[in-house]
N, CA and C atoms as an extended XYZ file, in Angstrom:
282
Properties=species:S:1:pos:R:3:atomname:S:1:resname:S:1:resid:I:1 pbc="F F F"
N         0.827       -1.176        0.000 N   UNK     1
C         0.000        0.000        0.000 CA  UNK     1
C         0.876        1.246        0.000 C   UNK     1
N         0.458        2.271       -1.030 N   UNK     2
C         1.453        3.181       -0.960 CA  UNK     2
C         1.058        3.922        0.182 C   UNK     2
N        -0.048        4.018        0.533 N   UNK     3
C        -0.421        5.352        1.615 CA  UNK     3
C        -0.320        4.700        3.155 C   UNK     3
N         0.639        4.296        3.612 N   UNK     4
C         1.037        3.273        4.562 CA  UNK     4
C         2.632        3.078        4.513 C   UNK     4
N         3.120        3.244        5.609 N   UNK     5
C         4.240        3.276        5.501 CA  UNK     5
C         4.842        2.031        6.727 C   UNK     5
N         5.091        0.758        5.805 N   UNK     6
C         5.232       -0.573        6.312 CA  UNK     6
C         6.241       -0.910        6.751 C   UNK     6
N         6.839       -1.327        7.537 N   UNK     7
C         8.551       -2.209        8.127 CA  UNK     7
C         9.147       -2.542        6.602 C   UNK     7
N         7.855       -3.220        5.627 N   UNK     8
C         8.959       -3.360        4.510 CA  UNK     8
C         9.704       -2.033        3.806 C   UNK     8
N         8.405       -1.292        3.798 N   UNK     9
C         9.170        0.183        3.123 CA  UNK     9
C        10.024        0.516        3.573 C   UNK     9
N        10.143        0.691        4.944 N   UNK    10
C        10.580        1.566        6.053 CA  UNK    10
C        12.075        0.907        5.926 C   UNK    10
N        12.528       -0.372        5.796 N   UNK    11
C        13.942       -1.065        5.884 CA  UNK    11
C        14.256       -0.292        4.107 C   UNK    11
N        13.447       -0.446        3.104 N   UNK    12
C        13.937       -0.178        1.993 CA  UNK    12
C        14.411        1.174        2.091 C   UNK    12
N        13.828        2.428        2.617 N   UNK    13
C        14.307        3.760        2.518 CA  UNK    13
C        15.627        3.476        3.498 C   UNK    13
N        15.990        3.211        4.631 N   UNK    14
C        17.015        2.915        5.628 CA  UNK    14
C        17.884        2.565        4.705 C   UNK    14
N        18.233        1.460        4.072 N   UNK    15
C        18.623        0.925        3.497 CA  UNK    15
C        19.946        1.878        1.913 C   UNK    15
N        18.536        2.324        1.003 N   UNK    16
C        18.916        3.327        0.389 CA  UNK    16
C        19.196        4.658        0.465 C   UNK    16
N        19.278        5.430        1.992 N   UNK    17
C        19.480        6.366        2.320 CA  UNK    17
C        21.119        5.855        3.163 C   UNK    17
N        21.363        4.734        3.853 N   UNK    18
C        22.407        4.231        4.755 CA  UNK    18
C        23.577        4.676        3.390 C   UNK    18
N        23.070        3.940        1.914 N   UNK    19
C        23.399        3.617        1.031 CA  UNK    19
C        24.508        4.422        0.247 C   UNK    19
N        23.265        5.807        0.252 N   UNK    20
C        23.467        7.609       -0.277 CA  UNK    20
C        24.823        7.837        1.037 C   UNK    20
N        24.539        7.806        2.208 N   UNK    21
C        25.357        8.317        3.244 CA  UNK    21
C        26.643        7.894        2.870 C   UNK    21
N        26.547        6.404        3.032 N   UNK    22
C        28.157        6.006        2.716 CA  UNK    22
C        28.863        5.862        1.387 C   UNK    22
N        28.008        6.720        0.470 N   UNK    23
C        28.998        7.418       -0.952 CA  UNK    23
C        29.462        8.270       -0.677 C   UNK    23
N        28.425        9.132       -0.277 N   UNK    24
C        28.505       10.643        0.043 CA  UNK    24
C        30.081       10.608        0.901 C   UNK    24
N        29.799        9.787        1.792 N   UNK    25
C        31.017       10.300        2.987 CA  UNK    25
C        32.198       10.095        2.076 C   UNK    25
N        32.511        8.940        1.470 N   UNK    26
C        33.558        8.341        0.980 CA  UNK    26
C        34.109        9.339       -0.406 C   UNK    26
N        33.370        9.887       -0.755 N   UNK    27
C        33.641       10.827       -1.857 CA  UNK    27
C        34.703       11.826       -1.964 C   UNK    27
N        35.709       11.720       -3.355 N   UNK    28
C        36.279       13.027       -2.888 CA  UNK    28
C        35.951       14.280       -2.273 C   UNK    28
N        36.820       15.030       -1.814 N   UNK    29
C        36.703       16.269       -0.915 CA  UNK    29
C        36.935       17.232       -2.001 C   UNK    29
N        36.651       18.392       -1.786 N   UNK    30
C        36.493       19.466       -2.745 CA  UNK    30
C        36.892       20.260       -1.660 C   UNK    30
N        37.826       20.828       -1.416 N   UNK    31
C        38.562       21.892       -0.436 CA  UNK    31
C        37.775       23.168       -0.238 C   UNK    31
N        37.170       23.530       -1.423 N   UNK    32
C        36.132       24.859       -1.012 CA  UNK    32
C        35.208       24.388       -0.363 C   UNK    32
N        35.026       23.440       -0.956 N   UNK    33
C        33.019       22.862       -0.288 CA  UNK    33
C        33.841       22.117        1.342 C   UNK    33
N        34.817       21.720        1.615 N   UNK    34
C        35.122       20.358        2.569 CA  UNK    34
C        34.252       21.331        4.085 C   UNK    34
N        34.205       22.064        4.635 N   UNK    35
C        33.290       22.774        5.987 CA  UNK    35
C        31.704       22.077        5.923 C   UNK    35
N        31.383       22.729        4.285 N   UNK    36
C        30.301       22.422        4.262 CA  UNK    36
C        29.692       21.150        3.603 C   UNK    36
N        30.285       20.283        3.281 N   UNK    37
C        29.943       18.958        2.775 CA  UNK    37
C        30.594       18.168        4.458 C   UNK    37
N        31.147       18.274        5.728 N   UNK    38
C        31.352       18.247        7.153 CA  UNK    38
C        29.625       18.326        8.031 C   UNK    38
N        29.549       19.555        6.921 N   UNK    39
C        28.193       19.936        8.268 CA  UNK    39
C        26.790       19.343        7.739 C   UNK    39
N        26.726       19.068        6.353 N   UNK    40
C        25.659       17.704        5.600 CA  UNK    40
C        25.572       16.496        6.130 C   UNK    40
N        26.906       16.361        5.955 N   UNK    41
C        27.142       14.472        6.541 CA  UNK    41
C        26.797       14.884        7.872 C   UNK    41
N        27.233       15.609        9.124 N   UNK    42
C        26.943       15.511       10.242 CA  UNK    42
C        25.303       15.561       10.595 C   UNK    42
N        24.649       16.466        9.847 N   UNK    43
C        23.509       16.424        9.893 CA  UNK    43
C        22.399       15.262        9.373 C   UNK    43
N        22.827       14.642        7.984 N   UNK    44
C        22.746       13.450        7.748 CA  UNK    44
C        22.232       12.184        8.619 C   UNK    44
N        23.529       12.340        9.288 N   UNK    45
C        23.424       10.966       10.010 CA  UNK    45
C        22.977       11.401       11.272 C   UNK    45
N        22.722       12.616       11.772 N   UNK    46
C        22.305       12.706       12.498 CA  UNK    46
C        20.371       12.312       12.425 C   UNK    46
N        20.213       12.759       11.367 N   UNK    47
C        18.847       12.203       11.225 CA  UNK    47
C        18.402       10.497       10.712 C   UNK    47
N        19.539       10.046       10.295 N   UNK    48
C        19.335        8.517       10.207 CA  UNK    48
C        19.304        8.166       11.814 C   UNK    48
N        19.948        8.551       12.544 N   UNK    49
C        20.219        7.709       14.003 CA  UNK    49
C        18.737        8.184       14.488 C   UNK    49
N        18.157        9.821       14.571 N   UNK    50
C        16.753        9.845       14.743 CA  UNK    50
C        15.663        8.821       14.258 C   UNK    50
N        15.902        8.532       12.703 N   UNK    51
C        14.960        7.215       12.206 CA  UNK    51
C        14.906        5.761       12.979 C   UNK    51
N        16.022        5.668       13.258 N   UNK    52
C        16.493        4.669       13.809 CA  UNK    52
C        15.850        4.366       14.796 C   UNK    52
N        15.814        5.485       15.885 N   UNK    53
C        15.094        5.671       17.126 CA  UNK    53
C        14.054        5.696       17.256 C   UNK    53
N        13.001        6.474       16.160 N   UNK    54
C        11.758        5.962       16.024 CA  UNK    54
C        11.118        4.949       15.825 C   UNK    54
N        11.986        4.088       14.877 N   UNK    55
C        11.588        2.699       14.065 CA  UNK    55
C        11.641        1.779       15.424 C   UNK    55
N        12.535        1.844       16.172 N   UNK    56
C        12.535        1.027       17.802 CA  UNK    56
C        11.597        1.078       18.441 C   UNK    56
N        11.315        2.456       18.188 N   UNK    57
C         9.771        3.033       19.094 CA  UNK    57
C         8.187        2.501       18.774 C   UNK    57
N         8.172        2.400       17.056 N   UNK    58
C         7.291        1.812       16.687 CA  UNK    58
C         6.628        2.982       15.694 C   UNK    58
N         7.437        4.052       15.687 N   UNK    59
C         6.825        5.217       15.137 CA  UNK    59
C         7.309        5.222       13.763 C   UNK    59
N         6.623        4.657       12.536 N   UNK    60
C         7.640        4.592       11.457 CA  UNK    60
C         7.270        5.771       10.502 C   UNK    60
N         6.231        6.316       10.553 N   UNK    61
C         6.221        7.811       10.241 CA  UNK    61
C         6.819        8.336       10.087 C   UNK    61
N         7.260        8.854       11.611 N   UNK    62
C         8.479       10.033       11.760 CA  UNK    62
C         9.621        9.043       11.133 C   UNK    62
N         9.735        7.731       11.814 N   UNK    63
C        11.012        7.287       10.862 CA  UNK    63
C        10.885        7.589        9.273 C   UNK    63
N        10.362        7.379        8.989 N   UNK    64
C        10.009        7.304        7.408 CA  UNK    64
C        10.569        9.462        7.135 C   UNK    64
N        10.234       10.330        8.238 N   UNK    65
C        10.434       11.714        7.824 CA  UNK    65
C        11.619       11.968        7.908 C   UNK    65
N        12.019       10.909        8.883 N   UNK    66
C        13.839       11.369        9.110 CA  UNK    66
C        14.576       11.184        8.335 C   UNK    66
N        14.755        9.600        7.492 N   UNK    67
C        15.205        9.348        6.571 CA  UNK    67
C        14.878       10.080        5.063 C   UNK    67
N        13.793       10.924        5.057 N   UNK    68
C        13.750       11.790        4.042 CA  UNK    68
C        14.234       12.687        3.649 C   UNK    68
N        14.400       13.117        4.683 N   UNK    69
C        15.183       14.511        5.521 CA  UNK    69
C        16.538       14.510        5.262 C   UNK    69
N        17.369       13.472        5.742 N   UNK    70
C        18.193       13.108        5.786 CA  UNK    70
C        19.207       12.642        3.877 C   UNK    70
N        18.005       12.112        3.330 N   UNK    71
C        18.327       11.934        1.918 CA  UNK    71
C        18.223       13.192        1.310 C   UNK    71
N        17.573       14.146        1.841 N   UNK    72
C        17.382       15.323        1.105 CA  UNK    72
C        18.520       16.018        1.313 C   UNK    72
N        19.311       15.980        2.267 N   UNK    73
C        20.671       16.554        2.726 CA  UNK    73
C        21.782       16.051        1.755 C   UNK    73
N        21.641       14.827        1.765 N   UNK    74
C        22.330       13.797        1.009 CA  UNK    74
C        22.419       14.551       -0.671 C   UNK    74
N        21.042       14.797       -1.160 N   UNK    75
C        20.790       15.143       -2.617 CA  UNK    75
C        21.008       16.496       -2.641 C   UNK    75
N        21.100       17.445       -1.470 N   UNK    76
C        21.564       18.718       -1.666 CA  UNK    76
C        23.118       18.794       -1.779 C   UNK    76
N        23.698       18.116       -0.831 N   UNK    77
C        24.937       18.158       -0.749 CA  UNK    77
C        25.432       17.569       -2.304 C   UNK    77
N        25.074       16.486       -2.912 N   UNK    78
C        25.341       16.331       -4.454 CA  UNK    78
C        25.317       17.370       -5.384 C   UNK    78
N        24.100       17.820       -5.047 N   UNK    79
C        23.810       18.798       -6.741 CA  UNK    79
C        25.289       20.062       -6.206 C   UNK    79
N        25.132       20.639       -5.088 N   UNK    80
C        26.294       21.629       -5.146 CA  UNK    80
C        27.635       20.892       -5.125 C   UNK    80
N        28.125       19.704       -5.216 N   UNK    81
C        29.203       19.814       -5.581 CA  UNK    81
C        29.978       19.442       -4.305 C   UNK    81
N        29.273       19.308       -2.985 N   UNK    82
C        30.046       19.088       -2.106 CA  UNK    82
C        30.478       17.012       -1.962 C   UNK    82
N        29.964       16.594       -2.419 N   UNK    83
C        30.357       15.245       -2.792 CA  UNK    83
C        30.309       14.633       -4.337 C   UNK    83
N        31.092       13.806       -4.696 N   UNK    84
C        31.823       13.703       -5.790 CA  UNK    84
C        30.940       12.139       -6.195 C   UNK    84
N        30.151       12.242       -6.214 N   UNK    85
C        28.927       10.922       -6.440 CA  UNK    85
C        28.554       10.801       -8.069 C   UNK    85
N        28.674        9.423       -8.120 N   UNK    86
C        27.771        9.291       -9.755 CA  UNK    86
C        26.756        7.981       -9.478 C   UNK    86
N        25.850        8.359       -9.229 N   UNK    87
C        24.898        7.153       -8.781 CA  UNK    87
C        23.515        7.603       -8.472 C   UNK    87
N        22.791        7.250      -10.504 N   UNK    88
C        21.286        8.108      -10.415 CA  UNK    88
C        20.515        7.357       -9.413 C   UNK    88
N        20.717        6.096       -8.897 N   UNK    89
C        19.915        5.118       -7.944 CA  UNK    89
C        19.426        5.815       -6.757 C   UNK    89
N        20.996        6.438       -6.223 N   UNK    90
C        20.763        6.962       -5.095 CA  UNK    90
C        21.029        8.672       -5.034 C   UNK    90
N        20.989        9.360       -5.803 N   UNK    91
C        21.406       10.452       -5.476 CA  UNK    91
C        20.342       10.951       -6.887 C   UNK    91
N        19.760       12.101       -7.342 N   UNK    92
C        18.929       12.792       -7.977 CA  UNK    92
C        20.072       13.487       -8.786 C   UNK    92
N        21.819       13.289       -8.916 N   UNK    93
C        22.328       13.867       -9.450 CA  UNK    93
C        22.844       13.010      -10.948 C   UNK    93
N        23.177       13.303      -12.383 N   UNK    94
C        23.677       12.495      -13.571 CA  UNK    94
C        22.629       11.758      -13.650 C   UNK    94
């Protein structure tokens, strides 16, 4: 059901957002962007560990908002340039 947000969905976004994170991090550094491609990833994962915490809780909603959130950081930090990603799967960038 799309309008339902299920343990199965809920592992698939985790999953492909964990996914986005650990390109992102691993990516070359760009010395102008390196502060602010620092303060993405920190924020990032700061909202995966929030999902995380909800999904324990039973709240997969908000999990489901964190990890959105969190990918959206992910896909901002791409398009400007602060990570060096080629992967239309996971990133909205190429």
């Amino acid at each position: 059901m799309k309008d339902k947000v299920t343990e199965d969905r809920l592992a698939r976004y985790f999953r492909l957002t964990e996914q986005a994170f650990e390109k992102a991090k691993t990516s070359k550094e760009d010395v102008k962007l390196e502060n602010t491609r620092d303060k993405i990833l920190d924020m990032a994962k700061r909202y995966i560990d929030d999902a995380k915490h909800f999904k324990e809780k039973g709240d997969f909603v908000t999990a489901f908002s964190a990890l959105s959130y969190a990918h959206g950081l992910l896909d901002a930090g791409a398009l400007i340039g602060a990570f060096d990603v080629h992967d239309s799967d996971l990133f909205i960038v190429d």
